[in-house]
N, C-alpha and C positions, 0 to 999 in steps of 0.2 A: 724546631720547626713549630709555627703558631696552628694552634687546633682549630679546626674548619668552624668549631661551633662559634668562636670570639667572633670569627668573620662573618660569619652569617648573622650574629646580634647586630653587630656594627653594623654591618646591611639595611636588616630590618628599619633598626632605630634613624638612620638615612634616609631611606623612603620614605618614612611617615610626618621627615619634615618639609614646611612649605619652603617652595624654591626660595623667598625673603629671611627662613630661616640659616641657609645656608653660606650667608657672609658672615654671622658669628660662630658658626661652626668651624668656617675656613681661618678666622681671628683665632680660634681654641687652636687648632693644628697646628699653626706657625707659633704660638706660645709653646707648644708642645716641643715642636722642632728645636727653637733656641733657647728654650732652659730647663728642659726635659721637665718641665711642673707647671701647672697650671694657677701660678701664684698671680695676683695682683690684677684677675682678669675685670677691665674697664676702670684700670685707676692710674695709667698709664700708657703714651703712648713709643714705645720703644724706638729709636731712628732703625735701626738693623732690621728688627722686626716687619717695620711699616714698607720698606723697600724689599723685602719679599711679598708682604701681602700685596701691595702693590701691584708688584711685578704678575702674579698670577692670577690677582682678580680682573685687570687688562686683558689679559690674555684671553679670558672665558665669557666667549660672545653672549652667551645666555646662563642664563641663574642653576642652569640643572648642569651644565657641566663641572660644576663643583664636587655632586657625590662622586663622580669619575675621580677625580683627584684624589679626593679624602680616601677613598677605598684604595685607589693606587697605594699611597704611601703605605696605608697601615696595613696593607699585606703583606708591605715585607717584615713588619716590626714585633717586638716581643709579644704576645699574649698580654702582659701587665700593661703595658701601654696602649694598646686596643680595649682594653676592660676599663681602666680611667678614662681615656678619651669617651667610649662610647657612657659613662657615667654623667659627666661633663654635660657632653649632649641633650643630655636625657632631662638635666636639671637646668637647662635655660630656657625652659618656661619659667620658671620662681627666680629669675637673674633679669629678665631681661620687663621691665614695666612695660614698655612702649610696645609689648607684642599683641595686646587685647585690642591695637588702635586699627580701624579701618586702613591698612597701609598700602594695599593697591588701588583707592585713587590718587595715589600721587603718583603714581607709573604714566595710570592712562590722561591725568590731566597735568600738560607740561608747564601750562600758569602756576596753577598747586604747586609744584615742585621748585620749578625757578624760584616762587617766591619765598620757600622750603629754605631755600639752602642761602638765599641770601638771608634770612633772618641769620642763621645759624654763622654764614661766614663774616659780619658785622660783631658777633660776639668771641669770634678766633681771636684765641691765644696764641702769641706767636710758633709755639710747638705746636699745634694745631694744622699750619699752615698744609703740612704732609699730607693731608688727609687729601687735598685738592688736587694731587697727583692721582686718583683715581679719574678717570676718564668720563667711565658712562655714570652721568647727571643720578640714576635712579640707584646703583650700587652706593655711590658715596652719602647719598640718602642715608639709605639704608646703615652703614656702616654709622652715620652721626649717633641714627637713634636706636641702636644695637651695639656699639661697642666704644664709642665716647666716653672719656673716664666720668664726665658732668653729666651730658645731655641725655645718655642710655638710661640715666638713674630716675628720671623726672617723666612725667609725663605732662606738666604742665608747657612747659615749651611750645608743644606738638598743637594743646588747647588754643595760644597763644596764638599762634601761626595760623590755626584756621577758622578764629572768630575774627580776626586783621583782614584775612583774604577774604571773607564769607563778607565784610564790611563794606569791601574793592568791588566784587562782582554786584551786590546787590546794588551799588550805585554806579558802575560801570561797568556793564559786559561785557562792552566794545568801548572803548577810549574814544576814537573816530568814528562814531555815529555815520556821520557825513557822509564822510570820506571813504566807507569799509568797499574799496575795491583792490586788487591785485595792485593793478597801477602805482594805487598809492604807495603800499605797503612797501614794496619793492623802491620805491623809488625814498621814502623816510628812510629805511634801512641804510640808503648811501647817504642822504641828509646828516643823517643825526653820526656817522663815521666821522664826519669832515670836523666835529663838534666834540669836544673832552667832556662838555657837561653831560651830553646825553648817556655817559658808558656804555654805546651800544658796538667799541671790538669784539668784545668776548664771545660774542653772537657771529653763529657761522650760518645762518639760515641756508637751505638747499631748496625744496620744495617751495609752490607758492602758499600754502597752507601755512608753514611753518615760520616766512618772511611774518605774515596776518600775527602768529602767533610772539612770534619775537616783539613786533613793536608792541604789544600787549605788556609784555611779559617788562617791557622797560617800562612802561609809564603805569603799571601796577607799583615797579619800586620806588618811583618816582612821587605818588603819590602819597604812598607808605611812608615816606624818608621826611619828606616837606609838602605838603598841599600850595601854597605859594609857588616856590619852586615849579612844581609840575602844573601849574596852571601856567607859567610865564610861558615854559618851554613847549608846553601843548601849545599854545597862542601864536609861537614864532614858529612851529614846525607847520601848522594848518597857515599862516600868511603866507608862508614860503610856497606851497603848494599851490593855493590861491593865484599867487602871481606867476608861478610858472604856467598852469592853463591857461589864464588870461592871455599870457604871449601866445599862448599855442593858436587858440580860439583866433588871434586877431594877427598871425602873422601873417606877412603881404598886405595888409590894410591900413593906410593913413587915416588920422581922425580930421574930420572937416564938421564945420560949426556953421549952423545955419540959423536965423532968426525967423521963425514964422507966426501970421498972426495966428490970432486967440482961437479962429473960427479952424484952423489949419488943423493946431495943435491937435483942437479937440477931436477934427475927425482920426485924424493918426494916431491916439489912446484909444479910442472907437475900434478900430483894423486892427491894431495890436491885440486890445482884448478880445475880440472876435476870433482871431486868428492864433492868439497865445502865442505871439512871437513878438521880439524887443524893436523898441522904436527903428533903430539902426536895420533889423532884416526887414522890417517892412518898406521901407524908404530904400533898402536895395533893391527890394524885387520886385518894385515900381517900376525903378528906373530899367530895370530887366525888361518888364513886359513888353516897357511902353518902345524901347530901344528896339526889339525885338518886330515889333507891331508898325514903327513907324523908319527905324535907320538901318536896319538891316534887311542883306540880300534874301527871300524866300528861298532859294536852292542851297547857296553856297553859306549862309549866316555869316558873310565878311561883309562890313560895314559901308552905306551908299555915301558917304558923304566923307 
């Protein structure tokens, strides 16, 4: 039977890491589980292995449910193996480069992040691919720059990634300046589906926040990838827009051409500026008044003639 004091080390050493430290802990355990040693950790990625880690890092809605886990198993296990494991632990401060790096703003900022892992899956190996069976966006992060046979080792990568994005926001915050309403956002979202070039399936937007965030988040890579490019397809997605208000703005209204003289003209730029309304609403709500004032009934407003 394993002595209460290994458990209670194990404990200790648990607690005292940050919840982001706990997906390479959970990588040390399932190393542990399938070759009872702790050999070759971040220089390979096992299939066997990865479909367990997998499988339980899905499973664990938030980052603290992991000590639950870790502590499960190794209470049932030998004393030597809770004394390694918690060793292990203890020594992935000096294993791990990328842990010095500010890594919870890429949690709270999901542009940072999207743009995070597209750097990172542009450079997959095709064994690599496994790693993208992790679900939540911020775990699989995490797991690149903590347990990555390449990328856990380096910390220029990470430098890479947010002097590119730091480059994005300071000349684009908002891509659609213009355009930055719900409406829009929501309505690009089914746009740019209809369309291979924009790669915008992968994107499941729910909220209207996150719609705003999504189209960001596509024409942040898009700019990253080709400047060209994402200027053609910025150009075609705000025309598209353009002309679908215009229908909105003028449906039910025929266009009729009238020639007026010079003296005409100028008074109805006069009323428009005055008024800050287009030639076309002023010359309606002429014809309003005057319809109003001379051809319609005073009680019933149906028309005398």
């Amino acid at each position: 039977m394993t002595e209460p004091k290994y458990i209670y080390k194990l404990n200790s050493v648990i607690k005292q890491l940050k919840d982001e430290d706990l997906v390479p802990a959970l990588f040390l355990m399932e190393m542990d589980k399938e070759f009872n040693i702790f050999y070759g950790f971040n220089r390979e990625l096992d299939k066997k292995l990865m479909r367990n880690f997998n499988q339980i890092i899905n499973s664990s809605k938030e980052l603290n449910e992991i000590r639950k886990t870790i502590l499960n198993y190794y209470s049932t296990q030998d004393q030597k193996y809770i004394d390694d494991f918690t060793r292990e632990v203890e020594d992935l401060n000096f294993q791990l480069p990328n842990r010095g790096k500010d890594i919870l703003k890429y949690q709270s900022n999901p542009r940072l992040l999207s743009f995070a892992l597209n750097y990172y899956n542009v450079k997959f190996r095709y064994e690599d691919n496994i790693i993208n069976k992790i679900n939540n966006p911020f775990y699989k992060f995490l797991f690149i720059i903590y347990c990555h046979p390449i990328y856990s080792q380096r910390t220029t990568d990470l430098n890479r990634i947010e002097d590119r994005f730091s480059g994005i926001i300071n000349s684009h915050p908002i891509h659609f300046q213009k355009n930055d309403t719900i409406d829009f956002y929501i309505w690009a979202k089914n746009y740019m589906d209809d369309n291979d070039k924009y790669d915008s399936k992968v994107y499941t937007p729910i909220t209207n926040e996150e719609y705003r965030t999504t189209v960001n988040i596509i024409f942040d890579k898009l700019f990253d990838e080709n400047k060209d490019i994402y200027a053609a397809l910025k150009e075609k997605l705000s025309n598209a827009w353009y002309q679908k208000k215009y229908r909105q703005k003028n449906k039910g209204k025929k266009a009729h051409h009238y020639v007026l003289q010079k003296n005409t003209l100028i008074a109805l730029e006069s009323l428009a500026s005055k008024r800050k309304l287009t030639h076309e609403k002023i010359i309606e709500n002429l014809i309003n008044e005057h319809y109003v004032k001379e051809c319609a009934d005073p009680n019933s407003g149906d028309s005398l003639y």
